[in-house]
N, C-alpha and C positions, 0 to 999 in steps of 0.2 A: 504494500500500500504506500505507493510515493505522492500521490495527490493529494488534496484535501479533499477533494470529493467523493475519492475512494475511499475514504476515511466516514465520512458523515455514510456513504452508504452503507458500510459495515456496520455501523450503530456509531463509531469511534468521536468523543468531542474531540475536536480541535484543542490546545490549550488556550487558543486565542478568544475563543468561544466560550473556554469552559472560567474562565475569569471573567466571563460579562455575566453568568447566571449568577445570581443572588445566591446569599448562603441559606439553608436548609432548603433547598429546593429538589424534589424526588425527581433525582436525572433520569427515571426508567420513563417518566411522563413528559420527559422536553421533547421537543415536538421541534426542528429546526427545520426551515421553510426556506429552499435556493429561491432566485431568480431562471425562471426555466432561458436557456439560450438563447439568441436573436436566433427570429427567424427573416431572412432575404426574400422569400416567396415573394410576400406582397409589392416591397417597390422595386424589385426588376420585373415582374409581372406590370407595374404603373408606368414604369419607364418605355419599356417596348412599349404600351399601351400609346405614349404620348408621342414616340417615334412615329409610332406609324401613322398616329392620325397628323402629324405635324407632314407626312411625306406624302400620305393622300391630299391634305390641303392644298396641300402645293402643286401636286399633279392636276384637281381638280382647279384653281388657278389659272394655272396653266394653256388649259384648254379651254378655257373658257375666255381667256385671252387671243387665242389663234382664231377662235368662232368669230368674235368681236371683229378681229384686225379682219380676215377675210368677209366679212359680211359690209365693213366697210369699204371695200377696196370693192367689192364688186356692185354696190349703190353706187358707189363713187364714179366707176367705170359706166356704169347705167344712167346714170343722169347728167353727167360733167362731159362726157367720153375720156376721164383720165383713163391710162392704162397702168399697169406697173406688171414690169417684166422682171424677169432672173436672170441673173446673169453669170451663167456661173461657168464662163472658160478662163481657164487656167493660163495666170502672163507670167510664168515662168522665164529665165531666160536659157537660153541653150547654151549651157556650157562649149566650150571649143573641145574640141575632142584631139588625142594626141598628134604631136605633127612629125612629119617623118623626119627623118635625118638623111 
């Protein structure tokens, strides 16, 4: 028995324990009450909880922003005639490739 707690389960007082009962008091009747351990369950269960709904918000955001911006752009295209195009070729430059000798 090297713990303390191995000790109280055994019936065993502590001495540190056994100086805070009062004198004539019937030790078969003390009654020593732990603190049961932390339990983690609940806030990494509230955390994920707040993850996820902080990542849905966002997605839902998200999308609800693209709806906006294209439902703009296509009134806009409908009534104004703006257009808005993509443009997406690539202005890389071309490297020089090796030169003979």
């Amino acid at each position: 028995m090297r713990l303390p707690d191995e000790q109280l389960r055994a019936g065993h007082i502590p001495a540190d324990l056994y100086r805070q009962i009062p004198p004539g008091t019937d030790l078969r009747k003390v009654v020593i009450v732990q603190e049961a351990p932390r339990n983690y369950t609940g806030p990494v269960v509230l955390t994920l909880v707040v993850i996820t709904g902080s990542v849905a918000l966002l997605l839902v955001i998200a999308f609800v922003v693209q709806v906006v911006a294209a439902s703009v752009v296509s009134v806009l295209s409908a009534t104004c005639g703006i257009s808005y195009t993509l443009n997406r070729a690539s202005r890389r430059r071309k490297s020089p490739g090796p030169r003979g000798t």
